[in-house]
C-alpha positions in Angstrom: -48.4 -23.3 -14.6 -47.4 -23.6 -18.1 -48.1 -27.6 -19.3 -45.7 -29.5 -21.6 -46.2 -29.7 -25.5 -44.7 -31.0 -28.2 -46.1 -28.5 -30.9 -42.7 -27.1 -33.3 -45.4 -24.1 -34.1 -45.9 -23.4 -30.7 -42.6 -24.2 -29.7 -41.2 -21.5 -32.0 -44.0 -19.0 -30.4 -43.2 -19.6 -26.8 -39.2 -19.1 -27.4 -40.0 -15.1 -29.2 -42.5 -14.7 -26.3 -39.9 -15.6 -23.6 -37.2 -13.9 -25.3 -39.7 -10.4 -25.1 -40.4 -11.9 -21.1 -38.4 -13.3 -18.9 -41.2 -14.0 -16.5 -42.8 -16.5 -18.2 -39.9 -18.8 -17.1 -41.1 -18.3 -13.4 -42.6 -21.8 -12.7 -42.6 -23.6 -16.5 -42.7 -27.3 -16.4 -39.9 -29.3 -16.5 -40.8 -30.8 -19.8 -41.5 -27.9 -21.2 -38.1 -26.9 -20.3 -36.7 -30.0 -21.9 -38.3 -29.3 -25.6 -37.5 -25.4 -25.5 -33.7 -27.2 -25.2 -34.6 -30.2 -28.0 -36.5 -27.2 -29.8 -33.1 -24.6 -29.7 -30.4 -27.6 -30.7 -32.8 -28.3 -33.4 -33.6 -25.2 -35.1 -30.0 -23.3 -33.8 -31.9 -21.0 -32.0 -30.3 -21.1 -28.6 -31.6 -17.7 -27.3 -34.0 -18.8 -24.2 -31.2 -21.2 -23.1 -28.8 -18.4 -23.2 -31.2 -16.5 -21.3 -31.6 -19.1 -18.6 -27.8 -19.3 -18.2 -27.7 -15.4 -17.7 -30.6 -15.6 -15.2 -29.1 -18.0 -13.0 -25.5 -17.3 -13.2 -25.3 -14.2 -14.1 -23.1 -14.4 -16.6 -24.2 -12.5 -19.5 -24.2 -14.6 -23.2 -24.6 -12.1 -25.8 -21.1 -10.7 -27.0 -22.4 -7.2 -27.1 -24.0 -6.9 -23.9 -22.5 -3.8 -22.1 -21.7 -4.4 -18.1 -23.8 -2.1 -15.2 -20.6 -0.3 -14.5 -21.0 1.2 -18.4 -23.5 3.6 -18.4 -23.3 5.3 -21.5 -24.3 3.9 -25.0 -21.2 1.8 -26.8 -20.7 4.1 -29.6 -20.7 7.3 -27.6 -17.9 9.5 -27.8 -17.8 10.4 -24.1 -18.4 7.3 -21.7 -19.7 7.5 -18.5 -18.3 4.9 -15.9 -19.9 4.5 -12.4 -18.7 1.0 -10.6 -20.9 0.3 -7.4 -18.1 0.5 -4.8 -17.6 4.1 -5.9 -18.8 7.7 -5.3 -18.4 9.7 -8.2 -19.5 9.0 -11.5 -16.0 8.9 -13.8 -15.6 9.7 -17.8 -13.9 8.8 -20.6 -13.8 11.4 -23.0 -12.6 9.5 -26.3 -13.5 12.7 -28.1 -10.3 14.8 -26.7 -7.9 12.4 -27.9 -6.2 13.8 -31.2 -3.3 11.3 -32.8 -0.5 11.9 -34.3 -2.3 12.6 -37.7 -4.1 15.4 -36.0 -7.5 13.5 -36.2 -9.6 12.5 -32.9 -9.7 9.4 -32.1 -13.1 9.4 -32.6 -13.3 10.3 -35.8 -14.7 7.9 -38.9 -10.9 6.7 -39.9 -10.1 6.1 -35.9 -13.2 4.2 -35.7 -12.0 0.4 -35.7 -8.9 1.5 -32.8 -11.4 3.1 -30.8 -14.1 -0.2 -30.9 -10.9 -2.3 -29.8 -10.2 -0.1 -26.9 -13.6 -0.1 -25.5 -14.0 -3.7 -26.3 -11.2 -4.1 -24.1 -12.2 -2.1 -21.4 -15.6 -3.8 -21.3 -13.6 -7.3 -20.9 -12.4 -6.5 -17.3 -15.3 -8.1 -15.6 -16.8 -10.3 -18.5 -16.7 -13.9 -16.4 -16.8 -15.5 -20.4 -13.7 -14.1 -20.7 -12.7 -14.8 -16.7 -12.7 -17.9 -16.6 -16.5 -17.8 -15.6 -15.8 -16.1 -12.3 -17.8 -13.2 -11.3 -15.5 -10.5 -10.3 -16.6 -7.9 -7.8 -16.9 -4.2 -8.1 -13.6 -3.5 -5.9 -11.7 -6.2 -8.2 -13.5 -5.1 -11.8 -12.3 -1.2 -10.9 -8.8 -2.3 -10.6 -8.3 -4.0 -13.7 -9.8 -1.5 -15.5 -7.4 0.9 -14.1 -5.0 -1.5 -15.4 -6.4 -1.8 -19.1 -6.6 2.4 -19.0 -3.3 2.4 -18.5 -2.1 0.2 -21.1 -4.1 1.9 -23.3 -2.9 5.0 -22.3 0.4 3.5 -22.9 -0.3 3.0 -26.5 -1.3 6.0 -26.8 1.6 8.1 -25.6 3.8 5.7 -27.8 1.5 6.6 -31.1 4.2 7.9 -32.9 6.6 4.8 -33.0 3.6 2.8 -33.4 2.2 4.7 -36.2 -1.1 4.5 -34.8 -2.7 7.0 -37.1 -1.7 4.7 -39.8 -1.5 0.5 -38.4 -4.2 0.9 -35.9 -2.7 -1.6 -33.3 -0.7 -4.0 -36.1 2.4 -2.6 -34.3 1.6 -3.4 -31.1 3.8 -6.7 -30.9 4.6 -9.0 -28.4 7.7 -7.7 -28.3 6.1 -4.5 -27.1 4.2 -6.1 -24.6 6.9 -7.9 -22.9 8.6 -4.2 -22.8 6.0 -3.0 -21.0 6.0 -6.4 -18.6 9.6 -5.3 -18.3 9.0 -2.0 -17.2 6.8 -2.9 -14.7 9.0 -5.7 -13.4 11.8 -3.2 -12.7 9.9 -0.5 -11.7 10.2 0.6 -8.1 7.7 3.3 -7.7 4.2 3.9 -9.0 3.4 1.4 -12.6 1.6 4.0 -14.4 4.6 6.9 -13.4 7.1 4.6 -14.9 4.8 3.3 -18.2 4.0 6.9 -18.9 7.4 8.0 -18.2 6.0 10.9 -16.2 9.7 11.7 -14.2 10.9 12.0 -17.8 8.7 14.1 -19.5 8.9 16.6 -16.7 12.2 16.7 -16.3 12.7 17.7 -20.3 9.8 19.6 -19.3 11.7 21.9 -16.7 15.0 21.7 -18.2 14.5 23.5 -20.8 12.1 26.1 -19.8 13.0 30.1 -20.6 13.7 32.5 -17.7 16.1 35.0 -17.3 18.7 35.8 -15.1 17.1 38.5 -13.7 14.3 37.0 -13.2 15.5 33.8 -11.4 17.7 36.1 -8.7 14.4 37.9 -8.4 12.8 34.6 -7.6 15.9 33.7 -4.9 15.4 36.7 -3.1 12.0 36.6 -2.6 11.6 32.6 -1.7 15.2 31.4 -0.6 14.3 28.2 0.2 14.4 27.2 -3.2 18.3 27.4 -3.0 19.0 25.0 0.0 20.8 21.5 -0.6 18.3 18.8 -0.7 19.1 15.4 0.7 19.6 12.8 -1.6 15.7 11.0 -0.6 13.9 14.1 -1.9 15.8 14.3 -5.1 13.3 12.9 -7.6 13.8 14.4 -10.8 17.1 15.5 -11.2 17.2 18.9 -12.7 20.1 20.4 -14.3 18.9 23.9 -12.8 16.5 23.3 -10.0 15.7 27.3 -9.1 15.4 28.3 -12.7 12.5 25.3 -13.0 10.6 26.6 -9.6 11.0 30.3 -11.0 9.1 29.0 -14.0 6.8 26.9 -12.2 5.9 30.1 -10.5 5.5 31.7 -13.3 2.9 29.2 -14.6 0.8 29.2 -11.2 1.7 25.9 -9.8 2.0 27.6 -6.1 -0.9 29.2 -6.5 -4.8 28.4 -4.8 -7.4 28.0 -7.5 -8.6 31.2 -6.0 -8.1 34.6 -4.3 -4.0 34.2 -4.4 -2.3 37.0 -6.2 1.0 36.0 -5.5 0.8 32.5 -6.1 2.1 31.1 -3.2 -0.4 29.8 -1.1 0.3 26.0 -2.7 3.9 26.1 -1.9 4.1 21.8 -2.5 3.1 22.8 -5.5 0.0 21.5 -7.6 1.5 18.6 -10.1 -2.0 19.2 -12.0 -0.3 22.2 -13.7 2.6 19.2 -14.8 0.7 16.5 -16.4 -1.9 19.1 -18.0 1.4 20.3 -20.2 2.7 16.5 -20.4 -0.4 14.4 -21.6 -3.9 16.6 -22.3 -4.7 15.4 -25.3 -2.7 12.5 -25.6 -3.7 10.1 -22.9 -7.7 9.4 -21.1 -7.7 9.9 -17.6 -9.4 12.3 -15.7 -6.7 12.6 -12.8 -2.8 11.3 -12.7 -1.8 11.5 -8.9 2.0 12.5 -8.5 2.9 12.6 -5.4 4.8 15.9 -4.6 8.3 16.7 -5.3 10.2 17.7 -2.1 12.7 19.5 -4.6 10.3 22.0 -6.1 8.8 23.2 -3.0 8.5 26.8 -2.1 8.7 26.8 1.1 9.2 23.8 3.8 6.3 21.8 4.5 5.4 22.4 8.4 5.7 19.9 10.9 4.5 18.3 13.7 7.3 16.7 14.4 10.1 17.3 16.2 12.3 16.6 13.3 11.6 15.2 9.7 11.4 11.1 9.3 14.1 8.7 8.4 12.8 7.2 5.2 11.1 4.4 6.3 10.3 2.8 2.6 13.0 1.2 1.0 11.9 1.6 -2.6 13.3 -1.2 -3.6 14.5 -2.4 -7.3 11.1 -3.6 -8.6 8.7 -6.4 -8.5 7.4 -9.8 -8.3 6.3 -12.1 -10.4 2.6 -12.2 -8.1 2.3 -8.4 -9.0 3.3 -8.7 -12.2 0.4 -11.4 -12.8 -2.5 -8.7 -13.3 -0.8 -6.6 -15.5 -0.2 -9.6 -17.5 -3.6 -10.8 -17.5 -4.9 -7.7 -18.6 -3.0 -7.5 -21.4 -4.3 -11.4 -22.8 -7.9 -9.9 -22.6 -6.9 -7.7 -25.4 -7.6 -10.7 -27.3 -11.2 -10.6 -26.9 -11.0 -8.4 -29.7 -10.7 -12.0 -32.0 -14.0 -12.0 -32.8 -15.2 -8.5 -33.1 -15.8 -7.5 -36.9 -15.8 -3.7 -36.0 -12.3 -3.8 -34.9 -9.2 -2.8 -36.2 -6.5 -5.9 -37.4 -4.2 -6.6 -34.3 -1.1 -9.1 -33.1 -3.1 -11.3 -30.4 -1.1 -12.2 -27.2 0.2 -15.8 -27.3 2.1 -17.5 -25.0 5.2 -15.9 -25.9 4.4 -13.0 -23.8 4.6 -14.6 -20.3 5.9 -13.9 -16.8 8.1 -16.7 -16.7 9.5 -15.1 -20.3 10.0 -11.4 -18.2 12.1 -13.7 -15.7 14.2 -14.6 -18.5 14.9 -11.3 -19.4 15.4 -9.7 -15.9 15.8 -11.1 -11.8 12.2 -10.5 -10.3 12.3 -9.1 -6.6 10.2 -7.8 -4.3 8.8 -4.4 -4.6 10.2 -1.9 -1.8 9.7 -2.6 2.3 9.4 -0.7 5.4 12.8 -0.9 7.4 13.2 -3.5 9.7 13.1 -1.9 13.3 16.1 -2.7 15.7 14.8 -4.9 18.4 17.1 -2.9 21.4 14.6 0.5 19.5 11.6 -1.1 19.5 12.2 -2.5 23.1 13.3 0.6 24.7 10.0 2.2 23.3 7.8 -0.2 24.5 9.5 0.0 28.1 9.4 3.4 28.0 5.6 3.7 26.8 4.9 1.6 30.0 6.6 3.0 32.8 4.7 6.5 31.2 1.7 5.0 31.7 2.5 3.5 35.4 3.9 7.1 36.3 0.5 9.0 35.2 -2.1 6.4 35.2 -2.1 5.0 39.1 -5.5 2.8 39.9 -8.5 4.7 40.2 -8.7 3.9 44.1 -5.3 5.7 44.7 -5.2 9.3 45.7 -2.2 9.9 43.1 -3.5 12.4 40.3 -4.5 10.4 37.3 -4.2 11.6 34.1 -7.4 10.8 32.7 -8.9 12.5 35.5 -7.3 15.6 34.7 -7.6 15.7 31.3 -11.5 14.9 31.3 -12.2 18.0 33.9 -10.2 20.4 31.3 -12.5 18.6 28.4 -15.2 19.5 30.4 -14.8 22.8 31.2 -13.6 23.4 27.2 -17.1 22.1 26.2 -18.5 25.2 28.1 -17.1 27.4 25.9 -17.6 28.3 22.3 -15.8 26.7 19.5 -16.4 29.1 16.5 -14.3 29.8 14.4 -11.8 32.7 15.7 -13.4 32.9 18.8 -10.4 32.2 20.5 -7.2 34.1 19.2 -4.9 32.1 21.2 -6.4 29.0 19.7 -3.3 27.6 17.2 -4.6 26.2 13.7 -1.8 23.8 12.7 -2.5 21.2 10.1 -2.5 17.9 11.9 -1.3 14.5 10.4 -5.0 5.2 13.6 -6.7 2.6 14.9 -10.3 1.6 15.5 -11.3 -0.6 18.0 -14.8 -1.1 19.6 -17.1 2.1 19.5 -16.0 4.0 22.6 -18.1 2.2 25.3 -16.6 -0.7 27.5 -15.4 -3.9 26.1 -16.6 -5.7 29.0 -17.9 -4.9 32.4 -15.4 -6.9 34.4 -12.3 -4.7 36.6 -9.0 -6.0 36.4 -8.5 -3.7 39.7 -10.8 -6.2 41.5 -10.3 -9.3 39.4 -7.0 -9.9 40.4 -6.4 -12.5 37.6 -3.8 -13.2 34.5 -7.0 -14.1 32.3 -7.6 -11.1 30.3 -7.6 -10.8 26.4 -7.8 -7.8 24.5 -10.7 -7.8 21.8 -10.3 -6.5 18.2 -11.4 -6.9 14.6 -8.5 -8.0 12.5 -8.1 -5.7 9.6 -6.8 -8.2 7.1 -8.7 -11.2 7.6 -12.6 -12.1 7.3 -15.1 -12.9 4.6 -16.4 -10.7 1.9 -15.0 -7.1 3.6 -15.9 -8.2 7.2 -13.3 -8.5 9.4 -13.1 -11.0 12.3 -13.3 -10.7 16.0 -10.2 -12.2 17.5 -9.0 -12.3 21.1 -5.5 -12.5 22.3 -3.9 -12.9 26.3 -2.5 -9.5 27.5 -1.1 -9.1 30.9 -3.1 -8.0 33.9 -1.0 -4.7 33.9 -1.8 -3.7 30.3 -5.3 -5.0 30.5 -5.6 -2.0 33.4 -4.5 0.5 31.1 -6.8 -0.3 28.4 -9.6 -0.1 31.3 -8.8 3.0 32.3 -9.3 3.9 28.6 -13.1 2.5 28.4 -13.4 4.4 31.6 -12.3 7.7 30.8 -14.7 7.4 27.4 -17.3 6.6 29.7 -17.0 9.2 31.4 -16.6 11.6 28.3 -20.3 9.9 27.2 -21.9 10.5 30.8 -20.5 14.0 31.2 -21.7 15.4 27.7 -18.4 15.7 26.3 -18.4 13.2 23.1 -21.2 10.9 21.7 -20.7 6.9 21.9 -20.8 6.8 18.3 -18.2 9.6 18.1 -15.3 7.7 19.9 -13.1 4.6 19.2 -11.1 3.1 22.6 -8.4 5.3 21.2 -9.1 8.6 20.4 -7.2 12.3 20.2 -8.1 15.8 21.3 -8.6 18.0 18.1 -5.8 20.8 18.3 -8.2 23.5 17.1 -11.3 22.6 18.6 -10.0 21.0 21.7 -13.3 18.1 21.5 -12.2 14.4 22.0 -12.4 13.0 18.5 -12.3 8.8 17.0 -8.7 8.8 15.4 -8.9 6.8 11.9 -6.4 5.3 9.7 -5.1 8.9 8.3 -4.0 10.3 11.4 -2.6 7.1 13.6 0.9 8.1 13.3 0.6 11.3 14.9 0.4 9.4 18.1 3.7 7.7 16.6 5.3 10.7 16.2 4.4 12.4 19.8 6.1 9.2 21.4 9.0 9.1 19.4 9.7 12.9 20.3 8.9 11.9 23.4 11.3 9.7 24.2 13.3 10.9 21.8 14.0 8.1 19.3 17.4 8.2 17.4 18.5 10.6 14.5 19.9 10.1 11.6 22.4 13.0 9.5 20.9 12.9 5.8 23.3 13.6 3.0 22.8 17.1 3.2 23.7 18.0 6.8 20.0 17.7 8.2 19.3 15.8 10.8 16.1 13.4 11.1 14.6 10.5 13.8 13.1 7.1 13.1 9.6 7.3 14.0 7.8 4.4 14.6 5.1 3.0 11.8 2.7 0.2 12.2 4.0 -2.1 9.4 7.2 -1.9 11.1 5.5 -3.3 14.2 4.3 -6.1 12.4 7.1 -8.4 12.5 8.5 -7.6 15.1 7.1 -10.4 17.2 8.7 -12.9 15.0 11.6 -10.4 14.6 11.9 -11.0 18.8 11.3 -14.5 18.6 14.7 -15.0 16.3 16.7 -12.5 18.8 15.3 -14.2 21.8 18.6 -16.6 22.7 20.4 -13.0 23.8 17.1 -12.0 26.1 16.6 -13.2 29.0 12.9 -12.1 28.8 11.7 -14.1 26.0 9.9 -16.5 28.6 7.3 -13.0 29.3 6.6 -13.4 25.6 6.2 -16.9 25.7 3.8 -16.3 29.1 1.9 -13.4 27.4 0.9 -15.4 24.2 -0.4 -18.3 26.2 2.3 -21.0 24.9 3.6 -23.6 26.7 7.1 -23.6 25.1 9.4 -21.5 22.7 8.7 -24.4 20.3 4.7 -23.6 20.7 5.6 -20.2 20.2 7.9 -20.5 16.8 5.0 -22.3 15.6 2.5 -20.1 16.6 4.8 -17.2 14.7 5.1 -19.4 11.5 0.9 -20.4 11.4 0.2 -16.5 11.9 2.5 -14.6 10.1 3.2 -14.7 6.3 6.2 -15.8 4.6 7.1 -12.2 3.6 7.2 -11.3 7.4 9.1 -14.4 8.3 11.5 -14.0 5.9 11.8 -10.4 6.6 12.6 -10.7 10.0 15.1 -13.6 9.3 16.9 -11.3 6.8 17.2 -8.7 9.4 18.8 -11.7 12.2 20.9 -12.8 9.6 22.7 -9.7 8.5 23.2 -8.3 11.8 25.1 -11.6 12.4 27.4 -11.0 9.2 28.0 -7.9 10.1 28.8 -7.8 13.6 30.4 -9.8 16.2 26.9 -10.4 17.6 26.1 -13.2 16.0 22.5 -14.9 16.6 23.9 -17.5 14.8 25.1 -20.9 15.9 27.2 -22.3 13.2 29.5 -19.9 12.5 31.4 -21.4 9.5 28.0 -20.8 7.4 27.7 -17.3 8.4 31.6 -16.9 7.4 30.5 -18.9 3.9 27.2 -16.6 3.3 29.7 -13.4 4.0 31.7 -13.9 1.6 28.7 -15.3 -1.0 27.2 -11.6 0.1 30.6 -9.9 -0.6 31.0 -11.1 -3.8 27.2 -10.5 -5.2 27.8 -7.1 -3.8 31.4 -5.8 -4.5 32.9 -8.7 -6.8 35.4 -9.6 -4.1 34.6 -12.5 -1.9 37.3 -11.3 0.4 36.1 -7.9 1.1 34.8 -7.1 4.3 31.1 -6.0 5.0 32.0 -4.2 8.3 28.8 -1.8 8.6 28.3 0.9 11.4 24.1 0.0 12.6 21.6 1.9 14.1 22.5 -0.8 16.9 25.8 0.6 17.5 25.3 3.7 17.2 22.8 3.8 20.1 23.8 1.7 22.5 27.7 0.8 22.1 28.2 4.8 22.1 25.6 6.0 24.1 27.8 8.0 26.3 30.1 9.5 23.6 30.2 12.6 21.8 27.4 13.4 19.2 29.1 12.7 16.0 30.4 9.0 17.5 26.5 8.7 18.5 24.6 9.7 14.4 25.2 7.4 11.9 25.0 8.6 8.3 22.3 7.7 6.1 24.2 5.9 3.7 24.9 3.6 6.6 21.7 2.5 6.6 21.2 2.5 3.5 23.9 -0.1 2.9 22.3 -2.1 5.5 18.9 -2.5 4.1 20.4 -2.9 0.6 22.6 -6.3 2.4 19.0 -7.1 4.1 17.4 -6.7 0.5 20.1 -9.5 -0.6 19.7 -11.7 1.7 15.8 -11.9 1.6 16.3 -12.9 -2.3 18.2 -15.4 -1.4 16.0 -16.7 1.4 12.8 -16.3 -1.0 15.0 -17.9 -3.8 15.6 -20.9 -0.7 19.1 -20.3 -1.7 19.8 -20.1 2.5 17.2 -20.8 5.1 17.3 -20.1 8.5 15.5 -22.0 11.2 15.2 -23.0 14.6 16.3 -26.0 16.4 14.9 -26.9 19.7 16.3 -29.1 22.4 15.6 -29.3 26.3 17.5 -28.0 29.6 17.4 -28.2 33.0 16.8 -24.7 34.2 18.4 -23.4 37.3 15.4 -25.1 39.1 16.0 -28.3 37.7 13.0 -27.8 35.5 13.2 -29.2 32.3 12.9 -26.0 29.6 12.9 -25.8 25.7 15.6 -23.6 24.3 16.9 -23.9 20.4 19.6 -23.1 18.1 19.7 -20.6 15.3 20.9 -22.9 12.3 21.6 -21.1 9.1 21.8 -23.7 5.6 23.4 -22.4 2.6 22.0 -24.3 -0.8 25.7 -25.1 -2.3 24.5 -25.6 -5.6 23.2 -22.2 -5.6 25.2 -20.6 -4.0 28.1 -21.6 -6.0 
């Protein structure tokens, strides 16, 4: 162990020898600690103490210190980036970038732009310029996404910049609150509406060259290019959307990368082919993922489905100020830049540009939602669902046939017989379109056949809570017949295990039979709304005539699912079941219950599910509402918002009506129209900004009854308050 001294000589010796190794700080005395400190604030030499802050919080202290994630040099013109969460090792390639003075960004004059870029970059995960937090990989990786694409941004608006000539002088704060602006009222993907990628290829394709000739040529050979397209797949807009796909065809985007000599293998198309033309060059990124455009495809994209799905996304009119946080953020750590010498001259970021100054210049909302399910839809599905179930899964001690009996006898006599590839020429090869539960053993080793009790929980890891990644166990009370089902389930994988059929490791307590292979396979996230789909055509779930004549059904998706148990609670006072709810969640009263909903759910489903009560009451003689004259006052608050008349009526045609108040009438009387719907969500949208604004609220109010037993039972009022001074 090293002793204490108090020799300036010495002192100065020990601090170069420390700097060269670290180790000797392993196990130094504490007063030799102390004069190393007395030693650095004398002599400004503060390079061990530096050193001592970076070994024990990790937070590096010199300014030029590159982060693990980097692992190229600094000045390199191609820049290797690998963070730890990651599989592939990503580049930068400075070097392709030419400006509008037809230099590379990386040559000698571009020098200073191109230090302040990678300064920038290299600022994501600095915790000196964090607020001294340490940021993980997952959250580092996104905001350097974020910085690419501002840079990127500044890139592709070089011209009106004049970055070739000001560097980033140019780049104001009124620029940056233009791109804050963007962002805010952007309803799709960020980096689509900063690059103005919709844009670009829209000039793009309408002003390609093809002839006439050529393009009836084209419409002969692929006709599908020539139907009418509903209004949901109509992206970009085309002044002449069969000359653009002729072209497109021309240029290869159908085509495979290889053996495809008619270039049509791809008929979705390959948006690669796009944003090569648009941005190579001119922006660094090694991939921009487009999703594909419905209205250039070749040919229709197969199914299977019955039908096509009801959009299920509204896309909404932009974003909130929580999202709009990051992008902001990332934008001030362009001001590390301050004290770099090797930099070029820049505006820095002052208060100026603020979210609560993008609020001034535009009404924030929330970014687009699934659809809020019908509670008669989702009811009839889960009813249905369970007398299936009851039908074809009787108890294992019953002579009935049993369905997982069946089916594991076919699985085993398919895993007798050879799988290999076209084998089998009866075997179809569709492309197929999830949930994980406890590897595909038993949950438990108790029967609820011989357990005759109402004390059974179902056991599952909830996917958005935990610490550090890992999600918690949780329990919750599921009735004795459900609780059979999901035995039957571990059973059958059981089974599959003991007979040969699948490996423990290979199954989940739900899992699918492979259409190609026929083996019993673990279904994941990516394909859990097949199962979705099979039900809904099933049971076949409602349609819905799109704008162009076609018809398509509402399939089921999980977020819908989500709220609908506080969507239920809210709808309860028409159902006389709501008690079953109650029961199954283990409350002792509806009050229990409400608060249950409010503890576990988040506002945004709350809200969401009040929005959905309260416009069905506006628009229909339904009302879930108690005090009437509100609902009367918010109509007409909604009317006017909407239409500029406070007098005109919102009388709306639902998914509701249409299914069950002309269920026996003719087809057309039975299919609303899309735009029906779509006026519904967009009076839903309202009303959730006013209920996230607390412009209105909507709430519960409980009181006691005597049941018909002379019990004493909690039941409640919907009350609905409207915030006059708002409202007004």
């Amino acid at each position: 162990m090293l002793t204490a001294v108090d020799n300036l000589a010495y002192l100065e010796k020990l601090t170069n020898d420390i700097v060269n190794n670290p180790e000797k700080l392993n196990g130094m005395h504490v007063n030799t600690l102390s004069q190393l400190t007395n030693y650095a604030v004398a002599t400004d030499d503060f390079r061990v103490l530096a050193l001592l802050t970076e070994i024990y919080t990790g937070i590096p202290m010199e300014s030029d210190s590159l982060p693990e994630w980097w692992l190229s040099n600094f000045h390199d013109d191609i820049s290797k980036i690998h963070f730890k969460h990651q599989k592939k090792v990503k580049e930068i390639r400075w070097c392709d970038i030419t400006l509008d003075d037809n230099e590379p960004l990386t040559s000698e004059k571009h020098q200073p732009l191109l230090n302040a870029f990678k300064y920038w970059l290299i600022a994501c995960d600095n915790p000196l310029e964090n607020g001294g937090k340490l940021t993980s990989s997952k959250s580092a990786a996104r905001k350097y996404s974020h910085i690419l694409t501002l840079i990127n941004t500044i890139l592709l608006n070089g011209q009106a910049l004049k970055l070739s000539q000001y560097h980033l002088e140019k780049v104001s704060e009124a620029f940056w609150l233009n791109v804050l602006l963007t962002i805010a009222e952007n309803a799709g993907s960020i980096s689509t509406a900063l690059y103005q990628t919709h844009d670009r290829i829209k000039a793009l394709l309408d002003n390609v060259e093809i002839s006439i000739e050529e393009v009836n040529a084209f419409k002969a050979k692929y006709p599908y290019v020539t139907r009418d397209i509903a209004s949901d797949e109509n992206t970009l807009n085309l002044n002449d959307r069969v000359k653009a796909c002729c072209w497109l065809h021309q240029h290869r985007y159908y085509a495979n990368k290889t053996r495809d000599k008619f270039g049509h293998r791809n008929p979705q198309g390959n948006n690669t082919i796009l944003t090569a033309k648009l941005f190579e060059g001119k922006i660094l990124t090694d991939t921009i993922q487009l999703s594909p455009f419905p209205e250039l495809a070749l040919k229709p994209t197969p199914l299977m489905s019955e039908y096509q799905a009801v959009p299920n996304q509204d896309k909404g009119n932009g974003c909130s100020a929580k999202d709009i946080q990051p992008w902001h953020h990332a934008i001030q750590l362009i001001n590390t830049n301050i004290d770099k010498h090797d930099v070029s001259t820049f505006s820095p970021v002052t208060s100026k540009v603020s979210v609560d100054a993008v609020q001034s210049l535009t009404t924030l909302r929330n970014q687009g939602r699934t659809r809020t399910l019908p509670p008669e839809f989702v009811f009839d599905l889960f009813r249905n669902s369970y007398e299936l179930l009851e039908d074809f899964c009787p108890a294992p001690d019953t002579k009935e046939v049993n369905f997982f009996d069946n089916l594991l006898d076919v699985l085993t006599t398919v895993h007798s017989k050879s799988t290999a590839a076209f084998s089998n020429t009866h075997r179809p090869y569709p492309s197929s379109k999830a949930f994980s539960n406890k590897e595909g053993q038993r949950t438990t080793d108790a029967s609820p056949y011989i357990e005759d009790s109402d004390n059974w929980h179902l056991r599952f890891k909830a996917k958005k809570t935990g610490v550090k990644g890992e999600n918690i166990t949780i329990d919750r009370p599921i009735p004795l017949s459900v609780a059979r089902f999901v035995y039957q389930l571990e059973q059958f994988n059981q089974q599959a295990i003991e007979r040969g059929i699948a490996t423990k490791n290979a199954l989940t307590l739900f899992n699918y039979i492979d259409t190609q292979t026929f083996q019993l396979k673990k279904r994941n996230h990516s394909r859990f709304n097949d199962a979705f789909d099979a039900l809904c055509d099933y049971f076949e779930t409602a349609i819905v005539e799109m704008d162009n004549g076609e018809y398509r059904r509402h399939y089921v998706r999980q977020h819908q699912l989500r709220r609908f148990f506080a969507l239920v609670f809210f709808w309860s006072k028409n159902y006389e079941n709501m008690e079953a709810l109650r029961w199954m969640l283990a409350h002792s009263d509806l009050e229990h219950l409400h608060n249950y909903i409010t503890e576990s759910d988040t506002g945004g489903v709350l809200n969401s599910a009040k929005a959905s009560v309260i416009v069905q009451s506006v628009i229909s003689d339904k009302s879930q509402i108690d005090n009437l004259d509100e609902v009367e006052h918010l109509r007409k608050i909604l009317a006017k918002r909407l239409t500029g008349n406070a007098n005109k009526a919102l009388h709306i045609r639902t998914l509701d009506d249409a299914i069950f108040d002309y269920g026996d009438e003719s087809e057309h009387r039975t299919t609303p129209h899309i735009s029906q719907l779509q006026t519904e969500q967009d009076l839903e949208n309202e009303v959730l900004m006013l209920l996230e604004s607390d412009i209105i609220s909507l709430n519960p109010e409980f009181f006691t009854i005597k049941d018909e037993n002379g019990e004493d039972i909690k039941t409640f009022n919907l009350i609905l308050k409207i915030n006059e001074l708002e409202a007004e």
